[in-house]
Residue, then its C-alpha position, 0 to 999 in steps of 0.5 A: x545457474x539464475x539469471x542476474x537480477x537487473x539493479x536498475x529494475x524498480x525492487x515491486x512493480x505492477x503493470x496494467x494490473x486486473x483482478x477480478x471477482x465474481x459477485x452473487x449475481x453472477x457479474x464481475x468485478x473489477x476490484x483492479x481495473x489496470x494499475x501501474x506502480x513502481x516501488x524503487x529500492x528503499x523507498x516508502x510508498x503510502x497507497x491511499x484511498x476511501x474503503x473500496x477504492x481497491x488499495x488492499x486488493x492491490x496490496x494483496x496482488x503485490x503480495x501474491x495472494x490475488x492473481x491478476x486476470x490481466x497484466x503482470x506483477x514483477x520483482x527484481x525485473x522478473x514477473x511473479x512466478x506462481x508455482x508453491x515453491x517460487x511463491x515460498x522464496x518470494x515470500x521470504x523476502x517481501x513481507x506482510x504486516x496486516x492491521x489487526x495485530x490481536x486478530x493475526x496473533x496465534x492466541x495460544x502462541x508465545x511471542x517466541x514462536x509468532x516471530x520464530x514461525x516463519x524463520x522455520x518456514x522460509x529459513x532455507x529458502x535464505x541463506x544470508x542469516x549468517x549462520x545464527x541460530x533461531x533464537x538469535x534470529x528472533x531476539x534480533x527482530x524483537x529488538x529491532x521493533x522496539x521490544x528491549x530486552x526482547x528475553x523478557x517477551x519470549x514467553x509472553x502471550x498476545x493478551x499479555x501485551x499492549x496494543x502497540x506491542x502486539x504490532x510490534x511483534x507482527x513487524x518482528x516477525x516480517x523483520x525476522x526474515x530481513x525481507x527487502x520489503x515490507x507491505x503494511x495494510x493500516x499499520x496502525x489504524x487500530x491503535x491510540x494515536x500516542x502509540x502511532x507514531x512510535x511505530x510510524x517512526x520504527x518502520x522509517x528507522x528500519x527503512x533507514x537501517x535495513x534499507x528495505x522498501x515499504x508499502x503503506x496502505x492507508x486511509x489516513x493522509x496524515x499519516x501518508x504525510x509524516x511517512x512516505x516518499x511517494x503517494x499513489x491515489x486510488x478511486x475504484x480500483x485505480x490510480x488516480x493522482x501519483x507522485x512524490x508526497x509533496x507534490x500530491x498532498x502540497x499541490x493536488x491536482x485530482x477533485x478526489x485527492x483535494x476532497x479526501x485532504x481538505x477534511x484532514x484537520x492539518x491541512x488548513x489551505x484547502x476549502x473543506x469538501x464533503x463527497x456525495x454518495x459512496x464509491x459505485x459497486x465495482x460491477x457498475x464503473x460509470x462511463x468516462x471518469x469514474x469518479x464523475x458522479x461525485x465530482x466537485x467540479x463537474x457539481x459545481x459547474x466548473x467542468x461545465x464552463x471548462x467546457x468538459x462536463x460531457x467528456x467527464x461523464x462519456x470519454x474515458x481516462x488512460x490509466x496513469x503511467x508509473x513514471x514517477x511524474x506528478x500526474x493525475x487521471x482527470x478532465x479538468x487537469x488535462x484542460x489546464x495542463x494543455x492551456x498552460x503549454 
């Protein structure tokens, strides 16, 4: 007899999240330095941040493929249970589709058999496709990615297809085991921008008709913007800026978050920011605030007369609680938020 899943549990959620690696020298790395996230039932979340600031590692230890040193991740209110078979479940209700849909095609598969590969894996570990046979099953995921009449695509090869086909067939083959949610890694970074949003606009309808939850990675806050319910900023392996999306992307609080936005070409209210320098090596976090280094406002004197520029550089910041508050890991924020009170 399973225990009862607990409804009011957020569907993913990780707490005080640490991974680390082992880099050449020896010395360790923390790609993850503690991370809370809560991602409810249906609802869209975009994780958001410059390359190296750990948002697909974190995708990947949602995901299972990465294993915390430290903290836990846990679905429908359980930890991750690692064992292969528990794994295998687990897997065939949250799915990944990863970025470079003509690198994750099997070349010398047919499109059939991409999507039908992991209904003959997972199939058994599901008992809600309602008896249809496999081949209902794929025709089914291919038409609800937008690939009409999907009979026509059985028998094609991924060099057959165009860019944004491919990468429907990658989200025919997560949507074949009606997962419960969806982990996205730059759905559509490789794409034109005509087909973008074309598969931007699918995955919300299947969010809408499915009710499934989903997890964007990206880089690009455009897309943030036009997609999610919620964002989650990261900087070197933490979240640094959390809430809904208006909130974060209308009224940013982080130096980070307000510098990755003022250099996109929609947004029109905020000064253009170029950042200094690149995200430090992971094996080096610096003292205090990790993004110190390159922060704006400790450049340009404002932390200085806020009469924070030494807690910037030497007292470090809490990780941010997954409360679903507008909160931002920063100095200055909490200097003004206390001011204000």
């Amino acid at each position: 007899m399973t225990d009862p899943v607990d409804t009011t549990a957020p569907l993913l959620e990780a707490r005080d999240v640490i991974v680390e690696f082992v880099t050449r020298s020896g010395h360790a790395a923390r790609a993850l330095d503690g991370v809370d996230l809560k991602v409810p039932r249906g609802e869209v979340l975009a994780i958001v941040g410059e390359s190296g600031s750990g948002k697909t590692t974190l995708a990947r230890t949602l995901m299972g493929l990465e294993r915390p040193a430290r903290g836990e991740v846990l679905f429908d209110g359980k930890p991750l249970d690692y064992s292969f078979r528990a794994m295998k479940a687990y897997r065939s209700r949250v799915q990944m589709v990863l970025q470079d849909a003509a690198g994750s095609l099997n070349p010398r598969q047919t499109v059939y058999e991409s999507v039908a590969e992991g209904v003959r894996l997972h199939r058994r570990a599901r008992s809600d496709d309602q008896g249809r046979t496999e081949a209902e099953l794929v025709s089914a995921a291919l038409a609800e990615a937008g690939l009409r009449p999907p009979e026509r695509l059985f028998l094609r090869y991924p060099h057959e297809l165009s860019g944004g086909q491919k990468q429907r067939v990658l989200i025919a083959g997560a949507l074949a085991l009606r997962p419960e949610l969806v982990l996205a890694d730059e759905p559509v970074s490789s794409l034109d921008a005509s087909i973008r949003g074309e598969v931007l606009a699918l995955l919300l309808k299947l969010r809408q008709d499915l009710g499934m939850g989903v997890v964007v990675v990206t880089h690009d806050l455009g897309l943030a913007w036009n997609i999610a319910d919620r964002i989650a900023v990261m900087y070197l392996g933490r979240v640094v800026e959390c809430g809904t999306t208006e909130e974060v992307l209308g009224k940013p609080r982080h130096p980070y978050t307000q510098a990755l936005l003022s250099v996109v070409p929609e947004i029109d209210y905020l000064e253009p920011v170029v950042l200094t320098g690149e995200i430090p090596d992971p094996s080096r976090i610096p003292t205090g605030c990790r993004f110190h280094p390159r922060c704006p406002a400790l450049a340009d004197g404002t932390a200085e007369r806020a009469g924070i520029a030494e807690a910037c550089r030497a007292v470090p910041l809490e990780i941010l609680p997954a409360t679903g508050e507008h909160r931002a890991a920063c100095h200055l924020v909490s200097t003004r938020e206390a001011a204000h009170r």
